[in-house]
VOBA-1610 file (N, C-alpha, C; in pm, whole numbers, padded with zeros to 5 digits, always signed):
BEGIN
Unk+02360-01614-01069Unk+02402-01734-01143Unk+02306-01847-01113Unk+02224-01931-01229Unk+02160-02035-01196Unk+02275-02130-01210Unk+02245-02218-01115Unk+02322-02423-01099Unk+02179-02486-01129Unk+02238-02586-01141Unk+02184-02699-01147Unk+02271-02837-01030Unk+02215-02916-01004Unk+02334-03006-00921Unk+02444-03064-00981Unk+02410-03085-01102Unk+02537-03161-01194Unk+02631-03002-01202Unk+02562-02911-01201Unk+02704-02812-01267Unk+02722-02753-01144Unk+02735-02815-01004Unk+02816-02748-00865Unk+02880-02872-00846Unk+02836-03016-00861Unk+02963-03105-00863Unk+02933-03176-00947Unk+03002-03200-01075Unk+02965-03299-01186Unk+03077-03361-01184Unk+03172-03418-01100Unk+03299-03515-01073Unk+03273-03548-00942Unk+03159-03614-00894Unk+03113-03668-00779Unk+03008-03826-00814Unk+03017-03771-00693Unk+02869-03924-00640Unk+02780-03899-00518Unk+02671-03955-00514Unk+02590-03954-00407Unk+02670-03944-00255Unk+02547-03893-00182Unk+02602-03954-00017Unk+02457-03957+00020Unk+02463-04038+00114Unk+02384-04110+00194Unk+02352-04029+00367Unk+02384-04001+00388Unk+02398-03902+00497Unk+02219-03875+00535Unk+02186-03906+00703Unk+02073-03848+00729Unk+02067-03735+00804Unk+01944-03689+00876Unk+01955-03594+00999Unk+01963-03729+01154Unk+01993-03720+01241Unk+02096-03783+01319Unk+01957-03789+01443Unk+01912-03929+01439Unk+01784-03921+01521Unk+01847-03928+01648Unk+01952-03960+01684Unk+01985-03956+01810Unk+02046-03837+01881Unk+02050-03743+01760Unk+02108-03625+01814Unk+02055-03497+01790Unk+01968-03504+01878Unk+01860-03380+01823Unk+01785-03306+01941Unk+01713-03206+01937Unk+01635-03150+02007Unk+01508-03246+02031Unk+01452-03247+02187Unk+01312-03316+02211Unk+01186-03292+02116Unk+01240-03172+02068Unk+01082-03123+01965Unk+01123-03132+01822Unk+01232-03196+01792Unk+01204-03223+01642Unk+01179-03387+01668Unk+01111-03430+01553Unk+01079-03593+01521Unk+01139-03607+01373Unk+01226-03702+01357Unk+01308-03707+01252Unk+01256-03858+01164Unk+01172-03844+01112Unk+01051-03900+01011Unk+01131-03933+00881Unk+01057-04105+00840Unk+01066-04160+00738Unk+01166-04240+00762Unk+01182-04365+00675Unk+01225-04455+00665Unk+01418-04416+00626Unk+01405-04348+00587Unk+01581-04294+00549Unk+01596-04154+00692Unk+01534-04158+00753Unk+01511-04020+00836Unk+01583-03874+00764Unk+01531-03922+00656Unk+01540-03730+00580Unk+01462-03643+00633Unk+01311-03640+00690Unk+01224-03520+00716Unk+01291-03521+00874Unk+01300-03360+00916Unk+01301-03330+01058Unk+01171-03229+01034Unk+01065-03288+01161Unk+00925-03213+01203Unk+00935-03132+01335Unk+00945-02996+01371Unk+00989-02979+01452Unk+00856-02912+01509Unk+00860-02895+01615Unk+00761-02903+01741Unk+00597-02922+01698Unk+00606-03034+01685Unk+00463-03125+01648Unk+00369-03056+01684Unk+00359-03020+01834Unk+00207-02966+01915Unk+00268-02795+01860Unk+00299-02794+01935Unk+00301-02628+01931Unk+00453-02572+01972Unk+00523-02462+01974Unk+00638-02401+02002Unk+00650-02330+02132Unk+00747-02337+02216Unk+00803-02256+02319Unk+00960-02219+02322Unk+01020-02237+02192Unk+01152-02261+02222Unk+01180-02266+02054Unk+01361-02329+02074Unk+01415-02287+01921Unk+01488-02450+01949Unk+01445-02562+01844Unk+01454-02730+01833Unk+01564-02706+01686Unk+01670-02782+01676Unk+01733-02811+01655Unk+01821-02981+01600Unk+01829-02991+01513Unk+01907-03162+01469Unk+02033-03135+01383Unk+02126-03269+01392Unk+02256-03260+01334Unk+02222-03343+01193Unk+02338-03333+01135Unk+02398-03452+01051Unk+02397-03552+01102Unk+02403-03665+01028Unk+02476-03802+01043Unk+02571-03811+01089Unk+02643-03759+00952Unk+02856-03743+00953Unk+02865-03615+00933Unk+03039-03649+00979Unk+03085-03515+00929Unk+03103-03472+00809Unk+03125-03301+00753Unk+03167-03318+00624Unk+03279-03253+00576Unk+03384-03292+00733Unk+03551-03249+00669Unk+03581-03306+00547Unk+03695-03236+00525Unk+03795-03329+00418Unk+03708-03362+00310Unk+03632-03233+00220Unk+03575-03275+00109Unk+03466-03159+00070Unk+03466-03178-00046Unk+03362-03089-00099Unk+03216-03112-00127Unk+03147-03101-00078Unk+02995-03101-00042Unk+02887-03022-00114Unk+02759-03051-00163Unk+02672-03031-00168Unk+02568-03117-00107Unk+02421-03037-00105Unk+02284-03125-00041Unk+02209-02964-00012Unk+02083-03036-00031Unk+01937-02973-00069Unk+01850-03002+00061Unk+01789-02917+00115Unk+01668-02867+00182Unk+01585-02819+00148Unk+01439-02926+00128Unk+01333-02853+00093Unk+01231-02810+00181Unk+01210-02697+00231Unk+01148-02630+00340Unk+01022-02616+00267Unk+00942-02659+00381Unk+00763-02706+00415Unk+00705-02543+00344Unk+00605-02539+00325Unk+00516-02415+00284Unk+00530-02280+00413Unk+00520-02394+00544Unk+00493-02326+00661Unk+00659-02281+00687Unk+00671-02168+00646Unk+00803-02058+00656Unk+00730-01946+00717Unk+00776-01928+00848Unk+00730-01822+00946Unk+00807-01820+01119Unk+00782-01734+01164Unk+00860-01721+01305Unk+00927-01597+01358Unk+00988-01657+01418Unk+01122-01597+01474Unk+01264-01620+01373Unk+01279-01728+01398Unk+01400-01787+01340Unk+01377-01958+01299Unk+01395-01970+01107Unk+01430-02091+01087Unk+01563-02058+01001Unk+01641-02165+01062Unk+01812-02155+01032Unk+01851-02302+00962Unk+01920-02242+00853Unk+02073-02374+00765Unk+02171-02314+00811Unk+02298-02423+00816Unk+02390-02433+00805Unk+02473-02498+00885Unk+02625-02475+00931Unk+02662-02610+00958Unk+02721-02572+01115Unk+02797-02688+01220Unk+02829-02625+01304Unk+02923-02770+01377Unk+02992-02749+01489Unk+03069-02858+01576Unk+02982-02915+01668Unk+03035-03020+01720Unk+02917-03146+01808Unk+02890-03031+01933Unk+02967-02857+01941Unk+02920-02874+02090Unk+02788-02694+02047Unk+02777-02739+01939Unk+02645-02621+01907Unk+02522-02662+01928Unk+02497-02635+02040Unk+02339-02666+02096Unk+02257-02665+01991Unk+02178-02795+02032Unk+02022-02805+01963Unk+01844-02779+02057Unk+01866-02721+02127Unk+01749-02680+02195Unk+01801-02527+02317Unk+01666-02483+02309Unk+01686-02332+02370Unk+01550-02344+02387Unk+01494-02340+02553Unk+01395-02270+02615Unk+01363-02151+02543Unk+01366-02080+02440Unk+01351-01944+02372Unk+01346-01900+02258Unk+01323-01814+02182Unk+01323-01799+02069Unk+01443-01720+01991Unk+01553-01790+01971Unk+01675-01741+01904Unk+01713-01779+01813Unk+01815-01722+01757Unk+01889-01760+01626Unk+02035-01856+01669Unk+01940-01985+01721Unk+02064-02076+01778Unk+02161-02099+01681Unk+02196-02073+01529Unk+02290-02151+01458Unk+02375-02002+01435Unk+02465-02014+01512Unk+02519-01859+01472Unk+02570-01794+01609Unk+02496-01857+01693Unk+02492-01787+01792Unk+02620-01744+01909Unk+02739-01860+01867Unk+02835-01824+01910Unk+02975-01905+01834Unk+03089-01939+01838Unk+03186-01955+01758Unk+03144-02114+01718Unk+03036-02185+01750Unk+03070-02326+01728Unk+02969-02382+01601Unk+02911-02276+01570Unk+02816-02288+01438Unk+02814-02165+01358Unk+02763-02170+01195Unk+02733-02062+01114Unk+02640-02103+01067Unk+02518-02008+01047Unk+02385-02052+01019Unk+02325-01897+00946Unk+02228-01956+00806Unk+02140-01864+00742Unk+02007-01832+00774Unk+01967-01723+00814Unk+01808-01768+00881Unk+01711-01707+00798Unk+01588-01760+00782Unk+01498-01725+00671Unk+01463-01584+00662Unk+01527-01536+00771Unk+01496-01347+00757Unk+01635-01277+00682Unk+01723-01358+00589Unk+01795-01312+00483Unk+01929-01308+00573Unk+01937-01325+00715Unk+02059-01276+00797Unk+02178-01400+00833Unk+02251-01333+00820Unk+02415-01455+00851Unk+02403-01455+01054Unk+02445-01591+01050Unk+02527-01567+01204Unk+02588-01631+01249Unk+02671-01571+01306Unk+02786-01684+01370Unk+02860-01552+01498Unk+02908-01646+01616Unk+02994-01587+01649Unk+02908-01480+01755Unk+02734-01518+01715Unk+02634-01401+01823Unk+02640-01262+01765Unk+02670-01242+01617Unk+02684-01144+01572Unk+02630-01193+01411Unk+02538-01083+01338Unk+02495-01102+01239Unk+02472-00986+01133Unk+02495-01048+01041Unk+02504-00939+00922Unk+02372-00962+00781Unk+02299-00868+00695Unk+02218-00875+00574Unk+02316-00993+00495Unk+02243-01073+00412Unk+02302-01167+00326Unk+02216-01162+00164Unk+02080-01172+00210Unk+01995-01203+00103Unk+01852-01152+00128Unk+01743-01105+00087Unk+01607-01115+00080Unk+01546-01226+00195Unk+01463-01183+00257Unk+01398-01273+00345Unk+01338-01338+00262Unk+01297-01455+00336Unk+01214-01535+00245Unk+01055-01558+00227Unk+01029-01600+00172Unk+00836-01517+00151Unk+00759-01605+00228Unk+00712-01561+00322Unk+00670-01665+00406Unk+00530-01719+00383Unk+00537-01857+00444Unk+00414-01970+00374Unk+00416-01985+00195Unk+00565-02025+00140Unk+00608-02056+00058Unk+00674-02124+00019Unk+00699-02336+00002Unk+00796-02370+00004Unk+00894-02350-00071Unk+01035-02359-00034Unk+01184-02357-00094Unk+01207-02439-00090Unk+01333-02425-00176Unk+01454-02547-00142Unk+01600-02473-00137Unk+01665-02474-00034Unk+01777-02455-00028Unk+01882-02512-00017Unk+01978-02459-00089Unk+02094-02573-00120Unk+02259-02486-00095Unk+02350-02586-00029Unk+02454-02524+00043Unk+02566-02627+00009Unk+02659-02548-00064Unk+02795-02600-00088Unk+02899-02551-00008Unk+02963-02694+00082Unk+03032-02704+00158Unk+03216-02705+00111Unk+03248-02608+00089Unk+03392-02655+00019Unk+03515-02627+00153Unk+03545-02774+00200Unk+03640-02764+00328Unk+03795-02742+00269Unk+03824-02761+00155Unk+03927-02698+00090Unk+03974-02540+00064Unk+03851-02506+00031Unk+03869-02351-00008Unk+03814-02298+00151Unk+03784-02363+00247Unk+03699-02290+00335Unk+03561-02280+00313Unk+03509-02228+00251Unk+03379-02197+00221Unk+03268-02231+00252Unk+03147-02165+00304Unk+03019-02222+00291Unk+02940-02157+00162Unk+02845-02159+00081Unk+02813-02111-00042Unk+02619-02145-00007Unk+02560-02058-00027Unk+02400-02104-00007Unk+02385-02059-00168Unk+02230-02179-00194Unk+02172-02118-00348Unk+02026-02113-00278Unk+01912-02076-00322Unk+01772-02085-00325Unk+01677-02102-00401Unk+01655-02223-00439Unk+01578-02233-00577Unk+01653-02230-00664Unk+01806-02280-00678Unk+01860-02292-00767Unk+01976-02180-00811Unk+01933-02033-00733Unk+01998-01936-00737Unk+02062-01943-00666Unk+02232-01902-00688Unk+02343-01901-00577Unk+02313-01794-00560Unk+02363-01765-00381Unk+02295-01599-00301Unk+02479-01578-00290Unk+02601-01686-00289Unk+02689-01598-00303Unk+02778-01702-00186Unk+02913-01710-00187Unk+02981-01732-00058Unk+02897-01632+00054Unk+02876-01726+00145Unk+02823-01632+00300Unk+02950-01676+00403Unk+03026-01772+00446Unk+03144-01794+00536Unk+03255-01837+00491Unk+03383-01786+00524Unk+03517-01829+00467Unk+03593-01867+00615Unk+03670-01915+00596Unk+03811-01948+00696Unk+03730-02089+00750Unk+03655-02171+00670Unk+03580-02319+00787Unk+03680-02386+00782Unk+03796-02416+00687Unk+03914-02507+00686Unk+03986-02491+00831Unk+04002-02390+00881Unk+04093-02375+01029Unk+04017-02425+01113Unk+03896-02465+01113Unk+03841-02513+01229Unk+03861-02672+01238Unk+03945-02682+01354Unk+04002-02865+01395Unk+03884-02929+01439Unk+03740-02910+01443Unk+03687-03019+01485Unk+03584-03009+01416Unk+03519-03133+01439Unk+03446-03164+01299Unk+03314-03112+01286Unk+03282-03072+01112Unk+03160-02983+01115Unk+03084-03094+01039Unk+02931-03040+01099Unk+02811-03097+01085Unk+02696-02998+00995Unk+02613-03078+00896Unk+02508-02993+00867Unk+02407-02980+00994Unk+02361-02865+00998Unk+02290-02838+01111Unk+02111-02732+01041Unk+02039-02793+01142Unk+01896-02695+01091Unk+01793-02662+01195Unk+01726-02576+01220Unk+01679-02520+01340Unk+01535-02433+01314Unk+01478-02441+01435Unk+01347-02355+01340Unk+01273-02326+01509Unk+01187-02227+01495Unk+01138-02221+01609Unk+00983-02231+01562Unk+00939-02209+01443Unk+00805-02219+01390Unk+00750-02371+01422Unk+00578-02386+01467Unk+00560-02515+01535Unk+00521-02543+01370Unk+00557-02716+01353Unk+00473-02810+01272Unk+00555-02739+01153Unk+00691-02735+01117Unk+00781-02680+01018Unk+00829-02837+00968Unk+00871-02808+00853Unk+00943-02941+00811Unk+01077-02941+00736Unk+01167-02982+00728Unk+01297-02957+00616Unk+01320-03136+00573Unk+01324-03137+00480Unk+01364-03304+00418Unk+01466-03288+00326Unk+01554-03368+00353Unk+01712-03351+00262Unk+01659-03424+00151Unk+01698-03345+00062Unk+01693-03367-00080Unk+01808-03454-00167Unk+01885-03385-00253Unk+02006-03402-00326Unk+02128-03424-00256Unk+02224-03478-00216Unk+02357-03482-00174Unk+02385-03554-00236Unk+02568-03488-00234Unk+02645-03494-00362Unk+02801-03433-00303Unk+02899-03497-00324Unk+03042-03450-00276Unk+03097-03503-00398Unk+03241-03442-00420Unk+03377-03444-00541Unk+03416-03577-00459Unk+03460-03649-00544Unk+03588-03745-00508Unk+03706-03700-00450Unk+03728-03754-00349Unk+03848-03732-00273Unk+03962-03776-00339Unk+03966-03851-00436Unk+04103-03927-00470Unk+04067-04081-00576Unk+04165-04119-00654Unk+04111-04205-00748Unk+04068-04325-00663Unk+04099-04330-00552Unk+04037-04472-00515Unk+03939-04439-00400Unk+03893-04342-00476Unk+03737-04280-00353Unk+03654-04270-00513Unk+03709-04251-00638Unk+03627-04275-00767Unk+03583-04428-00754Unk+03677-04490-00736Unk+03701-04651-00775Unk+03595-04725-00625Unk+03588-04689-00536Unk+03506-04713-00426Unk+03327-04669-00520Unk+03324-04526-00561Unk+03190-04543-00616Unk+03119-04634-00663Unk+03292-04659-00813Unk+03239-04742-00902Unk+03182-04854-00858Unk+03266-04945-00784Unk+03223-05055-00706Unk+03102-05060-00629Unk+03062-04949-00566Unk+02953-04990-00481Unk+02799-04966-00589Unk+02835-04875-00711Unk+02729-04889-00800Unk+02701-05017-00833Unk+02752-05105-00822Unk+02766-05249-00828Unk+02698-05351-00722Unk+02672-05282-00616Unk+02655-05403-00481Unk+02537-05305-00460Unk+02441-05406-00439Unk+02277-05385-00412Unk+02283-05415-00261Unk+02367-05484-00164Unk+02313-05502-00050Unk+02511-05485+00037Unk+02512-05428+00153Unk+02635-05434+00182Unk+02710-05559+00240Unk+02620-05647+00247Unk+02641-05829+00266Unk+02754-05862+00185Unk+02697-05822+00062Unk+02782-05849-00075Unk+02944-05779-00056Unk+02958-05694+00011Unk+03127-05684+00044Unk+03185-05723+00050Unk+03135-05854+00125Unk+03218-05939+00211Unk+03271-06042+00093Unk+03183-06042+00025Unk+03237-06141-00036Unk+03362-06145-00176Unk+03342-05989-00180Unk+03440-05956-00278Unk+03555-05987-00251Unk+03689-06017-00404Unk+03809-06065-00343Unk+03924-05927-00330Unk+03868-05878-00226Unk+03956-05719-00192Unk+04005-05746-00041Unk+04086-05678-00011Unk+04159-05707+00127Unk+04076-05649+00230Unk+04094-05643+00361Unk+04019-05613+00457Unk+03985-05474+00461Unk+04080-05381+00477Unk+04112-05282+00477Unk+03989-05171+00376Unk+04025-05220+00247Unk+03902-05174+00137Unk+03812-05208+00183Unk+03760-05321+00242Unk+03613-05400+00262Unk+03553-05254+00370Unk+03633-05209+00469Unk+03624-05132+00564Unk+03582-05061+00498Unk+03678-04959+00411Unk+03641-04833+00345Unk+03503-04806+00281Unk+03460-04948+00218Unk+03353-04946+00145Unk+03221-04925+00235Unk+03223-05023+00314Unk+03114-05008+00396Unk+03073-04874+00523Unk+03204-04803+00504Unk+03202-04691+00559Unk+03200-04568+00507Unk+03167-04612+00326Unk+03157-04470+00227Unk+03073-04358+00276Unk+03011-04330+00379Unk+02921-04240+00425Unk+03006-04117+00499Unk+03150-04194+00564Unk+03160-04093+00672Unk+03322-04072+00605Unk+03319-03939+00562Unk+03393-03888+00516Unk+03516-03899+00588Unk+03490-03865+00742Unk+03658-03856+00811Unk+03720-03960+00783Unk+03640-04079+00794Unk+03666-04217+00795Unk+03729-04244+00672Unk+03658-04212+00585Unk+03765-04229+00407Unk+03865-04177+00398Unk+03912-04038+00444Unk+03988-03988+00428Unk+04103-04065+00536Unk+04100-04113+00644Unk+04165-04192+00697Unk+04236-04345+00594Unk+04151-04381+00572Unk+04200-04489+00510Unk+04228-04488+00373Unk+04195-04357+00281Unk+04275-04332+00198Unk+04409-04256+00216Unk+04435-04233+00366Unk+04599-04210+00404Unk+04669-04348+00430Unk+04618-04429+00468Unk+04696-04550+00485Unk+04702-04627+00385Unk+04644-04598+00325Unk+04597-04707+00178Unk+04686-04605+00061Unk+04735-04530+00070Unk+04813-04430-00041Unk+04908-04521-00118Unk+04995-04541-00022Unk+05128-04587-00062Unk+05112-04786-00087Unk+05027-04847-00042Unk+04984-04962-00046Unk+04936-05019-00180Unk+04975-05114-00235Unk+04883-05154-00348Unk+04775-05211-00288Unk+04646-05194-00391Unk+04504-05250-00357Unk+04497-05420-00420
//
């Protein structure tokens, strides 16, 4: 099946979401002014470097794009997502995203893992060729979903809804001088006044401008915190029954 991004969520909006410069392996450098590119081991490789998300991406349905550098080669370069306590660095060359219950990760040699146990998924990938890979996160249905170039390879993980703590996009590579830069992200609306939050902020060029709107405190919060999903979903529980 080919997608396109409008036809995996076309009842959404942007997200803003980077790779998490403070939370990363010593050998990735998380580059550019929005810190979308992670460069991972600049000089050379001894090991398997690792970076998170920003936010989390409970409580919502997710998409976002990785476009992987030409230089596809190694041991192991890994997508997918995992909890704050899935290591990002290994003295070694492994398939850290997968590797035990606190992450699930795709690695460019076509293989699933999670749990330290791994299974065939897809075609390896052709190495010294860039991609772009793209992964729909559905915390409703459970699901993780990978495409490649536009091609969905298929649900690869089910049951992510039972997991109580919060999941992160996660990416890993042991190849030196590799690059991944987030592309497209894109999540469904949580609820009409997570539509009505869009609408509004399509509106405000600087987040200064919040403040000055005549909305109660509470919204002012929500708005300026449209990035982090747990956080919306919080205050669209308290805000339910409340008029705006």
């Amino acid at each position: 099946m080919v997608c396109t991004r409008h036809q995996i969520i076309q009842d959404g909006c942007e997200e803003q979401w980077t790779w998490n410069k403070k939370d990363k392996s010593h050998e990735v450098k998380v580059q550019g002014k929005r810190y979308l590119t992670a460069h991972f081991h600049p000089n050379w490789s001894n090991g398997t470097a690792g970076v998170r998300g920003s936010v989390p991406l409970n409580y919502g349905r997710h998409y976002w794009e990785i476009k992987v550098s030409q230089r596809i080669f190694g041991t192991s370069m890994m997508f997918g997502i995992g909890t704050r306590r899935a290591r990002l660095h290994v003295d070694s060359f492994v398939n850290m995203l997968g590797e035990d219950e606190h992450s699930w990760g795709l690695s460019h040699k076509g293989l699933l893992w999670h749990n330290g146990q791994c299974k065939e998924f897809t075609k390896p990938f052709t190495e010294n060729q860039a991609t772009t890979l793209g992964m729909l996160f559905d915390w409703f249905e459970g699901t993780l979903t990978y495409f490649k170039d536009g091609v969905s390879l298929g649900v690869a993980f089910t049951g992510l809804n039972n997991i109580e703590e919060d999941l992160f996009p996660l990416v890993s590579s042991t190849a030196a001088k590799t690059e991944m830069t987030l592309g497209i992200r894109r999540r469904a609306y949580l609820s009409l006044q997570d539509r009505c939050r869009a609408t509004i902020l399509s509106s405000v060029k600087r987040q200064n401008e919040i403040d000055i709107l005549p909305l109660p405190k509470t919204i002012k919060r929500f708005l300026k915190n449209y990035n982090n999903s747990t956080y919306a979903v919080t205050v669209l529980n308290n805000t339910a029954t409340s008029p705006l």
